[in-house]
C-alpha positions in Angstrom: 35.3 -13.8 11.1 31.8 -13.4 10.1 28.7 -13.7 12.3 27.7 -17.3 12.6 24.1 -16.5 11.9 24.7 -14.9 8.6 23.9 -18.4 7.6 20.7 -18.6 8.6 20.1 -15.1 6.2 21.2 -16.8 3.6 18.7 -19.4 3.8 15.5 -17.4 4.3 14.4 -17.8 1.6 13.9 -22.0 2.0 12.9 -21.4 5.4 10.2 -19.1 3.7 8.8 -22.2 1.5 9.5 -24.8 4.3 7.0 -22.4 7.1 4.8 -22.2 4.1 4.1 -25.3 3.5 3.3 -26.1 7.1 0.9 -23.3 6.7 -0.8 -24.5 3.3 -3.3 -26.9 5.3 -5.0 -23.9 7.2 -5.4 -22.0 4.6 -3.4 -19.2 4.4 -2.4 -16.9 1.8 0.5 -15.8 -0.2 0.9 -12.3 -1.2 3.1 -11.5 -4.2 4.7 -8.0 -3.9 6.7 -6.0 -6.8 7.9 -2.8 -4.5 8.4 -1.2 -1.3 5.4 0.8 -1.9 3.0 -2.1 -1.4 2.7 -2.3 2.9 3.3 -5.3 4.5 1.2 -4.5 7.3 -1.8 -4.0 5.5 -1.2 -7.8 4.1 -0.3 -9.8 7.5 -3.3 -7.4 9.1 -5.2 -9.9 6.3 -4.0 -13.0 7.5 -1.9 -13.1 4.5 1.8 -13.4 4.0 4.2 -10.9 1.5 7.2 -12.4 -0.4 9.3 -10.1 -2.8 8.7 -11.1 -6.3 11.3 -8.7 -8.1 13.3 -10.6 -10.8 17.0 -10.4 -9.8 18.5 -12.7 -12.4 19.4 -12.9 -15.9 18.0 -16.6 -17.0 14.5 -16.0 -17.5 14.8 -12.5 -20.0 15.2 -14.6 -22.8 11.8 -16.3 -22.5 10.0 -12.8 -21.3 11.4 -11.4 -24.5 9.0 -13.3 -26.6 6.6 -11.3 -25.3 8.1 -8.6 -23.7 10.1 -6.1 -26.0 13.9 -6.2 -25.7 14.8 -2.8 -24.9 13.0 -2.5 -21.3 15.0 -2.6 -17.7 16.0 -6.0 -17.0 14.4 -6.0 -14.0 10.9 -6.4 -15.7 11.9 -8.9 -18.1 13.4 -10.6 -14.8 9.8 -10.4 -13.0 8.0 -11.7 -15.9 10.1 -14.1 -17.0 9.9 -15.6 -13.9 6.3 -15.5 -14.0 5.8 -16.7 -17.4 8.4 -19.8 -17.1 6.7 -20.7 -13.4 10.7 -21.1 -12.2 10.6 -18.6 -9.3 9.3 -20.5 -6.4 7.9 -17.5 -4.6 5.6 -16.5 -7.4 4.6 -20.2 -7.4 3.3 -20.0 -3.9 1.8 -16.5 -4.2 -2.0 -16.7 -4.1 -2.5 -13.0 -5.6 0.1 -10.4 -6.7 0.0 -7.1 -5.7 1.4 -4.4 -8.3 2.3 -0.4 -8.3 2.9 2.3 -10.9 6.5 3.5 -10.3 7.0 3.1 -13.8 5.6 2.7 -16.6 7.5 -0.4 -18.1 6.5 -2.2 -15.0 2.7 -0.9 -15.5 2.0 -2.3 -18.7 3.8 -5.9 -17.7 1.5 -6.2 -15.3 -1.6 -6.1 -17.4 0.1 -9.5 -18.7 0.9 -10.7 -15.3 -2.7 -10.5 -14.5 -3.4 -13.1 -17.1 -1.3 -15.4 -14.8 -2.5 -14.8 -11.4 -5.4 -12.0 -9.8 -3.5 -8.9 -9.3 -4.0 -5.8 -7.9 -2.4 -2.7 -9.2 -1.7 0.0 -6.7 -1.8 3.9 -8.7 0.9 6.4 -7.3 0.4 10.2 -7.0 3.0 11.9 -9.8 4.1 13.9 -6.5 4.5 13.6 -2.9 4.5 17.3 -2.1 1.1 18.2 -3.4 -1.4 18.5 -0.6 -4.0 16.4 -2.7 -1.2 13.5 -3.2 -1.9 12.3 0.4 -5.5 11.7 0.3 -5.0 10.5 -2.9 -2.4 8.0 -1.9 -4.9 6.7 1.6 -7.3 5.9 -0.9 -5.2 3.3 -2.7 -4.3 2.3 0.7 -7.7 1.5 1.5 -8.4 0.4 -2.3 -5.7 -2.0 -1.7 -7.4 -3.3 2.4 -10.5 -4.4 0.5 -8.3 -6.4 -2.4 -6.8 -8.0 0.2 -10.0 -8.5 2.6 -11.6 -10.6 -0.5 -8.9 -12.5 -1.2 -8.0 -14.0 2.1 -11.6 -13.6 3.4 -10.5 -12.2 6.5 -11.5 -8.2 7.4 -8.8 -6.1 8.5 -9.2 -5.2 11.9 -7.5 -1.6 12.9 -5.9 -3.1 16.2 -4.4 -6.1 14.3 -2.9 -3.3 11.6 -1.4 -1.1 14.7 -0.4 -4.6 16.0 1.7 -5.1 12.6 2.9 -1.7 12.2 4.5 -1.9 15.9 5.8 -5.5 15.4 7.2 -4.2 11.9 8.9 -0.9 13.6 10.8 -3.3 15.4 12.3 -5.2 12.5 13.1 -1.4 10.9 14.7 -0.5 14.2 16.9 -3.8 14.0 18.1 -3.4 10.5 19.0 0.2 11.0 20.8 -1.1 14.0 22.9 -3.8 11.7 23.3 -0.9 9.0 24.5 0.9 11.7 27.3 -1.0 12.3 29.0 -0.2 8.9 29.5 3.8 10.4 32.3 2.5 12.1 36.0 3.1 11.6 36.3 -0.6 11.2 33.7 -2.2 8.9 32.8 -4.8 10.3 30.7 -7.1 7.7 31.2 -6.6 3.6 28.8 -4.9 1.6 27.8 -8.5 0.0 27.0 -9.8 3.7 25.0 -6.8 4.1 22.8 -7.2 1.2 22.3 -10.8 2.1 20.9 -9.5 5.6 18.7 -6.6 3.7 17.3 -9.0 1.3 16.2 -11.0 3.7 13.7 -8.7 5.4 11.3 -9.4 2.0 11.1 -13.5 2.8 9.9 -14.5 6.6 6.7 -16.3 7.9 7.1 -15.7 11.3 7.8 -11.8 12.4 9.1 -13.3 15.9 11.3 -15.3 14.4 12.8 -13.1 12.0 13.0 -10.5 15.0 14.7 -13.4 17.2 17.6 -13.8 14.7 18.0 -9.8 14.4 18.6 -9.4 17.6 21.4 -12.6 17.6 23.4 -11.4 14.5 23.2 -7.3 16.5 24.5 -9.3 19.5 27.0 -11.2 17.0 28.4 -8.0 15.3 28.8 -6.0 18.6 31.3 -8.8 19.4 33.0 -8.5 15.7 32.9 -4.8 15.9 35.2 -4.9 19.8 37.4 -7.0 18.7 38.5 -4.7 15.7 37.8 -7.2 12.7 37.0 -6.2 9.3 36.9 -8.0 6.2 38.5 -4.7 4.0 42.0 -3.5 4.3 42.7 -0.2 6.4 42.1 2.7 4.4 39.6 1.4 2.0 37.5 3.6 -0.1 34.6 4.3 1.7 31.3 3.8 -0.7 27.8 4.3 -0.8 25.8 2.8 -3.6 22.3 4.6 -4.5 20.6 3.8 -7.6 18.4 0.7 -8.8 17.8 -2.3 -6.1 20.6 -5.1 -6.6 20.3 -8.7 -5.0 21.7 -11.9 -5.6 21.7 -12.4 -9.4 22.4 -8.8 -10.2 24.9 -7.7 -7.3 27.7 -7.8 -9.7 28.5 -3.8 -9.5 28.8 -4.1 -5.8 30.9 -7.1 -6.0 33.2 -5.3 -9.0 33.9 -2.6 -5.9 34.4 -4.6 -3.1 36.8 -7.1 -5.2 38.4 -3.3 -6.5 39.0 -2.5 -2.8 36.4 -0.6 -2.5 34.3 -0.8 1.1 30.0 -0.3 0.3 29.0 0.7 3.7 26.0 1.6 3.0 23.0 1.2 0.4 20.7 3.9 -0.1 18.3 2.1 -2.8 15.7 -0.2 -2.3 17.2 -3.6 -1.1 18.9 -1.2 1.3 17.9 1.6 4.0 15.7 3.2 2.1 12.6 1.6 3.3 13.6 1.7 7.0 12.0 5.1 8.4 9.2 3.7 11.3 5.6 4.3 11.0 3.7 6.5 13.5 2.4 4.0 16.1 0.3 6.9 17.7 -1.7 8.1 14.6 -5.4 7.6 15.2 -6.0 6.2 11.9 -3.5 3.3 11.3 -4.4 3.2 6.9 -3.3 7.3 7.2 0.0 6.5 9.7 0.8 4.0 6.5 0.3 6.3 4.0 2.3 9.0 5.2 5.1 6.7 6.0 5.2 5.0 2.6 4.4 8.1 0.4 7.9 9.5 1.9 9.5 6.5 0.2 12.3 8.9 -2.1 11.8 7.1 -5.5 12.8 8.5 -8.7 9.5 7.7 -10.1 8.4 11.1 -8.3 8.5 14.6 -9.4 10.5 15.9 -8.1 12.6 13.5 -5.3 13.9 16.1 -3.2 14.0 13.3 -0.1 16.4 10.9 -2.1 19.1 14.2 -2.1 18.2 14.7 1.2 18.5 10.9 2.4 22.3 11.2 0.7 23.2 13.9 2.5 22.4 11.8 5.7 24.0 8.9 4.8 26.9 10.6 3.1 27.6 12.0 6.6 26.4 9.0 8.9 28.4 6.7 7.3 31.8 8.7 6.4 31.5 8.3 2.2 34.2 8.8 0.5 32.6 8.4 -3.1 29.2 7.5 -4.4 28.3 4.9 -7.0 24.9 5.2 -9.0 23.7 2.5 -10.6 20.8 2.7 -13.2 19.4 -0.6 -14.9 19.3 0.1 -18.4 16.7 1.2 -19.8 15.5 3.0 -16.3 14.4 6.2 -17.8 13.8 7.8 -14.3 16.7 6.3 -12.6 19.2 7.5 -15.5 17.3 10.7 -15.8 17.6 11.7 -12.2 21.0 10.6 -12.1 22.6 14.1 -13.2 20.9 15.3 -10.4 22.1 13.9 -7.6 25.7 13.8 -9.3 25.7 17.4 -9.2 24.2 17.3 -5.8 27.6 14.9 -4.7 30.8 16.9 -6.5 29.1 20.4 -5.7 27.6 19.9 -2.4 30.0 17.4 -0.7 33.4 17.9 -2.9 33.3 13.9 -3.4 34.4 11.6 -6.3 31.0 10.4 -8.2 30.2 7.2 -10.5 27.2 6.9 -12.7 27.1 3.4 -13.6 24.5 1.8 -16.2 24.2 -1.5 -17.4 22.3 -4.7 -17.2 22.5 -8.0 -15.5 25.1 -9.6 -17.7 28.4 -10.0 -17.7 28.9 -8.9 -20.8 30.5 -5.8 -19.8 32.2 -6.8 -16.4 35.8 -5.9 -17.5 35.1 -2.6 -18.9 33.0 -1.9 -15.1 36.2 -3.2 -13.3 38.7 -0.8 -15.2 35.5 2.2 -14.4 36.0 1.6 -10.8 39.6 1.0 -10.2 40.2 4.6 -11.5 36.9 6.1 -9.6 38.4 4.2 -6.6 41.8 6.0 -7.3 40.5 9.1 -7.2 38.4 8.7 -3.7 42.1 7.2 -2.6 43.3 10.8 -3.7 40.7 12.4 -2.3 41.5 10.6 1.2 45.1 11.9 1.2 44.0 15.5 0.1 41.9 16.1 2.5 38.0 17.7 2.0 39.1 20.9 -0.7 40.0 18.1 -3.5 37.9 18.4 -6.4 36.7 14.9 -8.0 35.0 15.4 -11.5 34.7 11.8 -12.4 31.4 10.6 -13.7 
């Protein structure tokens, strides 16, 4: 019993290329973005469309490891392998990439990537608690206005930008709403259907579109949801995966759970809620309402990311956790780094069973994951019958 427009997610990512190409005659521009740090209102505010660029699959590493050193997260070789074999489509149509320093694997592949296509690299502050880290950060912001402004030739007007920051609210508030929905006793949608729907918020042309078929599936799942339907048995571990961004091509640790009998409700990293706090529609200065709102992103690439233990703690109550799964790409220094922190945070704070989980987008070692997960899942089943004074202690 899924929602009948969980189709249509699935195939944003064509209707993305078909709305482009009706769009190629007038002249507008692609805009090829790495992270969540990059705004997507200062882009449309251009005249310019963002797609998602981040490499996802396993194909192209062997061809970025030619140039490319092997031991570096899979998700770079991913992005420039893609690049460098011209097979992702969305790279393809992207007039100018825009870049960021959350690490700094990804910081010296783009100096290769630039070779390819114009690019602009966006610098981070080291710290989002610093009161310098803000100014710094609006300067990138506006840095990042005037790349845009020369490459689609358009200026950004500040009532066009508070125009997109509204219109983008409202996607936020829609998504949160179809997260939402996974609070519930009874789950209604699977954690794979989920990240279908989250993905797809990084490949539309048309915001009123995309908006249009939100509001359907929220209309769709309140129907699923009062009838009682759910896709896991009664009773399933409750799960909430943090940790690197997964999509299709390297969702194979949430599928291991889910296929375990394991239920993700919810997603804490970047293809999840992460990303979904609103921006202040009321600030005077629409560049400083975006900087504020995306320097609160909780990435590990900060020091230190007190607002990723903080999100947890939200979500861990929101959505009724009963266990937490980290996964770390190998080769994520920051990721795997800051993993022992918030595993301590979980078993001391909230009692509950906690997996770290690092690997890399083969399948090399699916087995050895399933056997990791059926026995973390055992124990979040034990903790369910024990009640909230059970101890975990599995990593």
């Amino acid at each position: 019993m899924k929602p009948e427009s969980l189709e249509q997610f699935e195939k944003t990512g064509d209707r993305f290329l078909l709305d482009m190409a009706e769009l190629e005659e007038s002249g507008t521009k692609v805009a090829g973005l790495y992270c969540l740090f990059a705004p997507v209102e200062i882009v449309r505010a251009a005249g310019a469309i963002p797609v998602s660029l981040c490499g996802k699959k396993e194909k192209p590493i062997a061809e970025a490891e030619r140039i490319l050193p092997p031991n570096l997260c899979p998700l770079i070789k991913s992005s420039y392998g893609y690049a460098a074999t011209d097979t992702c489509p969305y790279f393809s149509a992207s007039d100018f990439l825009v870049g960021e320093t959350t690490c700094d694997g990804k910081k010296k592949m783009y100096e290769f990537l630039g070779q390819i296509k114009p690019l602009h690299l966006m610098h981070l502050p080291y710290t989002t608690s610093e009161p310098h880290a803000l100014h710094f950060w609006y300067e990138e912001l506006l840095r990042l206005g005037r790349f845009v402004e020369e490459h689609t030739g358009i200026k950004i007007d500040r009532e066009q930008l508070r125009s997109q920051i509204r219109v983008h609210n409202r996607m936020r508030s829609l998504v949160r709403k179809i997260s939402s929905f996974q609070a519930a006793e009874r789950i209604p949608l699977s954690g794979l259907d989920m990240m279908t729907v989250m993905e797809s918020k990084s490949f539309f042309v048309h915001p009123d579109r995309y908006i249009d078929l939100l509001e359907k599936f929220v209309s769709e799942l309140e129907t699923i949801a009062a009838s009682g339907y759910s896709p896991f048995e009664p009773g399933a571990p409750r799960i909430l995966l943090t940790g690197c961004p997964v999509g299709r091509g390297s969702e194979k640790v949430l599928r291991l759970i889910e296929e375990c009998g394991g239920a993700v409700v919810c997603m804490e990293n970047c293809t999840g809620v992460k990303g979904l706090d609103p921006v202040d529609e009321e600030e005077e200065d629409p560049f400083l309402a975006l900087a504020r709102r995306y320097l609160q992103l909780p990435c590990s690439c900060m020091a230190s990311n007190t607002g990723r233990l903080a999100l947890l703690d939200r979500l861990i109550g929101e959505y009724s956790a009963d266990g937490v799964v980290d996964l770390t790409w190998q080769c994520c220094h920051t990721y795997n780094i800051e993993s022992r922190i918030v595993g301590d945070r979980i078993e001391t704070k909230h009692s509950m069973p906690f997996l770290h989980i690092e690997t890399d987008y083969s399948n090399s070692d699916t087995e050895q994951l399933r056997t990791r997960i059926e026995a973390f899942l055992e124990v979040a089943r034990w903790k369910q019958s024990t009640g909230p004074a059970a101890q975990s202690g599995v990593r």
